[in-house]
Backbone bond lengths (Angstrom), bond angles and torsions (degrees), N, CA, C in turn:
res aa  C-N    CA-C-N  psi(-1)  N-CA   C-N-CA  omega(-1)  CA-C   N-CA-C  phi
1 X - - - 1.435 - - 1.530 108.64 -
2 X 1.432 119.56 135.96 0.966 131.33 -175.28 1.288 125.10 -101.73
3 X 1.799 136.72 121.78 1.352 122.81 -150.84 1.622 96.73 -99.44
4 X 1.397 109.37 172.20 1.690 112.15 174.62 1.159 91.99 -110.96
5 X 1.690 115.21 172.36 1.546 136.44 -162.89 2.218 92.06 -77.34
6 X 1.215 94.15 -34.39 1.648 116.97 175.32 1.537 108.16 -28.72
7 X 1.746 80.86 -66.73 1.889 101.06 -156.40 1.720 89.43 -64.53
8 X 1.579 128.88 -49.01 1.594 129.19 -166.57 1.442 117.75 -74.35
9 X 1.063 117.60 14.39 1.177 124.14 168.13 1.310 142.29 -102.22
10 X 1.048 118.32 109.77 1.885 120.87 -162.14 1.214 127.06 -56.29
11 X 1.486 112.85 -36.35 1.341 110.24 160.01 1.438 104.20 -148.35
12 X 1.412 119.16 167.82 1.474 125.98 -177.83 1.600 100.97 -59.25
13 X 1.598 115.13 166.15 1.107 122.91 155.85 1.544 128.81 -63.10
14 X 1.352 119.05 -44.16 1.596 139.56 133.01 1.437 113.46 -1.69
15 X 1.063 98.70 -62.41 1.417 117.95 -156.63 1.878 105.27 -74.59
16 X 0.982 91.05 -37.86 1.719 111.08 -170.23 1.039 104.92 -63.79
17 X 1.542 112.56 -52.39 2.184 124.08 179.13 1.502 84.58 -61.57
18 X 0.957 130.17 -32.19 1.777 112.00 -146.79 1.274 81.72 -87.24
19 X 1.319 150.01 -41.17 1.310 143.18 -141.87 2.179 95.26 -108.94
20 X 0.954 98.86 -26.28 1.442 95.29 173.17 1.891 112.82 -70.79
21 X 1.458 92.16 -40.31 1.915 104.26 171.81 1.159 113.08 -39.94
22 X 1.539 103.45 -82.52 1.581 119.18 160.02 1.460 123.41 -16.40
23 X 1.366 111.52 -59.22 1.892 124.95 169.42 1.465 106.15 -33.27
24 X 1.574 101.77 -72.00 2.038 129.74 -155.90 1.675 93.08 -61.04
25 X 1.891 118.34 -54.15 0.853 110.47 172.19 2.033 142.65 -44.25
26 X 1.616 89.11 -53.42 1.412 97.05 163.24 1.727 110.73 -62.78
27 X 1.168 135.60 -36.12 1.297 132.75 175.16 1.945 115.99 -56.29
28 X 1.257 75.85 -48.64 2.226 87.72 171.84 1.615 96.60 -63.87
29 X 0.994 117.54 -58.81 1.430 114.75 -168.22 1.452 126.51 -52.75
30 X 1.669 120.94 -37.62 1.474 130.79 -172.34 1.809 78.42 -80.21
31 X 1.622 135.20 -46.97 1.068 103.59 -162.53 1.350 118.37 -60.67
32 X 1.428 123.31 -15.15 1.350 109.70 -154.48 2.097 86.09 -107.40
33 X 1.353 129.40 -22.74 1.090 116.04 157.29 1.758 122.86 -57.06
34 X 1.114 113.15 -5.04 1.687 103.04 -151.04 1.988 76.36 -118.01
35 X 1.350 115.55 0.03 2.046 108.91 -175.26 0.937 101.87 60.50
36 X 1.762 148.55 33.13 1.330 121.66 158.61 1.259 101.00 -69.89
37 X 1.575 95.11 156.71 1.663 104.49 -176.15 1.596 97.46 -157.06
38 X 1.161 106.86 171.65 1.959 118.96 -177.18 1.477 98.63 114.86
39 X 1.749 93.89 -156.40 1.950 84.12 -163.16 1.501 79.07 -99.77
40 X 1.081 156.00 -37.07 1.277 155.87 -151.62 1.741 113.53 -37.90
41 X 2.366 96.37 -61.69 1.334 119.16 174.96 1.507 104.07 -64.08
42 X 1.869 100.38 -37.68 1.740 75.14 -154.51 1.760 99.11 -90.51
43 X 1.652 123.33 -2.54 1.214 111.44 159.01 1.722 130.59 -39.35
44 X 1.697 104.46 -45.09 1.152 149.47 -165.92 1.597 103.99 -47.68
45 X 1.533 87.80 -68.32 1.533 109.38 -177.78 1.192 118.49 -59.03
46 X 1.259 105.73 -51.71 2.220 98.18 174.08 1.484 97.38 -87.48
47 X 1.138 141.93 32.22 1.674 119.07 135.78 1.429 105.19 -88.85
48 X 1.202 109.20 -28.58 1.405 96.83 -155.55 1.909 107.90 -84.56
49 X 1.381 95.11 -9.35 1.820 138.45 -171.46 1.872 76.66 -55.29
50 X 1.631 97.39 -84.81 1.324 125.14 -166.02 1.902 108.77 -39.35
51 X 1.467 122.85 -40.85 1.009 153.06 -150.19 1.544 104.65 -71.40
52 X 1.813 87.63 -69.81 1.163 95.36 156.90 1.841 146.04 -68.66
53 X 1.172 101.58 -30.12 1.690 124.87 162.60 1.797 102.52 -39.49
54 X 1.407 109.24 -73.44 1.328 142.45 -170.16 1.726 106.52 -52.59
55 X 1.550 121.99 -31.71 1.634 127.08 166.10 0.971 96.90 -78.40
56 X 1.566 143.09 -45.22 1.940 128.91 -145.59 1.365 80.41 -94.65
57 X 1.417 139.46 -24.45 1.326 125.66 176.31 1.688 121.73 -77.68
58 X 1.535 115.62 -17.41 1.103 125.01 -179.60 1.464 100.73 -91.17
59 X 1.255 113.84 -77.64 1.211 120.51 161.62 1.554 146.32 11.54
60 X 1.640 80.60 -102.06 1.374 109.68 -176.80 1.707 132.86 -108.85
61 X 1.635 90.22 6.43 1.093 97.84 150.09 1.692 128.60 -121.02
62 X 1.321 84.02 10.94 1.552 101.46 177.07 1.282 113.32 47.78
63 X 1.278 83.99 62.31 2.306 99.14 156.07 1.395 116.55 -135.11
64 X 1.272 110.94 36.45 1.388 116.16 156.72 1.257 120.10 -54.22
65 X 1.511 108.71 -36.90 1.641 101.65 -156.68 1.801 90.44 -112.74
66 X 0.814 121.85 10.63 1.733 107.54 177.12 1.385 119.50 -107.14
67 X 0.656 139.36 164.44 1.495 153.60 -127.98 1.415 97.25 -85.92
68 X 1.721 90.82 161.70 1.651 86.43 -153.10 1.754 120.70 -83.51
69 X 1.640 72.00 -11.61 2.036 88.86 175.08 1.565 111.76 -42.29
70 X 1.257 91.54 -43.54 2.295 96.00 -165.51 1.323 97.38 -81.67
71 X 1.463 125.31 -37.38 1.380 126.83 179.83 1.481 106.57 -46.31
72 X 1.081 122.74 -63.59 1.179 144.75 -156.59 1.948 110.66 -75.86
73 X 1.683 95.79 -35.48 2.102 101.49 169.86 1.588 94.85 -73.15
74 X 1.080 123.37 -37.98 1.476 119.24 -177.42 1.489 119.94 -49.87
75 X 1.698 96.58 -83.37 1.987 105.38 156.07 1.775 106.48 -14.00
76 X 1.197 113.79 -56.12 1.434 97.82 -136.01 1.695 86.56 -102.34
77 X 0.849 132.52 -15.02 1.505 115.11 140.34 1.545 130.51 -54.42
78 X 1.056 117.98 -39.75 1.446 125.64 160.66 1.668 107.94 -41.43
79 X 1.485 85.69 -62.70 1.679 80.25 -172.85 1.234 120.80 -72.23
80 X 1.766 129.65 -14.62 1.055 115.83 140.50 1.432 149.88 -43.60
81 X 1.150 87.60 -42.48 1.703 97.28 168.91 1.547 118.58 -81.75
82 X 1.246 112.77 -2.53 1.505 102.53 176.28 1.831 101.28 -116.46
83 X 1.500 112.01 -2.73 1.308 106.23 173.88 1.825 104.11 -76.90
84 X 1.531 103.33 -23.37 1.683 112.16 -156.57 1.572 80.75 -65.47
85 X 1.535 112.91 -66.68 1.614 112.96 172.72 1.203 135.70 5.02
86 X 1.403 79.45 -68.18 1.809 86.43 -167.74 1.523 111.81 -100.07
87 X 1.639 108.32 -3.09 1.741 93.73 176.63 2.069 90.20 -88.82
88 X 1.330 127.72 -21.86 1.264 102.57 157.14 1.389 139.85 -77.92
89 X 1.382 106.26 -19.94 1.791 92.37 164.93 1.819 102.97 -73.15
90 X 1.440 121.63 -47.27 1.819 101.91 174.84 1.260 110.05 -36.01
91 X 1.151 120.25 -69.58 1.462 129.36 -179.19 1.735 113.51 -15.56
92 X 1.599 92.32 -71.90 1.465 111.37 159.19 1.687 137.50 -27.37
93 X 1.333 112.56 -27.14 1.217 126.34 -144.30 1.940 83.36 -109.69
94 X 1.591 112.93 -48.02 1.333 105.94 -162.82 2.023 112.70 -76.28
């Protein structure tokens, strides 16, 4: 009997983003329980913002495989919204 790549596999690929989310998330979270603050944390946080954005968009919305045009309007909304971020916490800071 012959096995599939299916049957040898420990957990789905699915499963892996979902469990990496979960990870980045608990990681954002102790930072903002523990008050780190400066650009360092809050650099931190919108990569990991983007990071995560960028899997539920590959992912889970299943545009991994389509063309790179939407890939790419997607990204760069992300990075809009995490540029808006951080020119209001600078903003914030002065």
């Amino acid at each position: 009997m012959t096995t599939t790549t299916a049957q040898t596999r420990l957990i789905r690929p699915c499963t892996a983003v979902w469990l990496v989310l979960v990870a980045l998330t608990g990681v954002t979270y102790t930072v903002g329980e523990l008050h780190l603050g400066g650009l360092t944390a809050v650099g931190f946080v919108l990569l990991t913002t983007l990071v995560k954005g960028q899997l539920v968009v590959d992912w889970f919305m299943g545009l991994r495989r389509v063309r790179l045009f939407w890939r790419v309007v997607l990204f760069l909304w992300l990075a809009a919204v995490g540029a808006s971020i951080a020119g209001a916490y600078l903003l914030g800071l002065q």
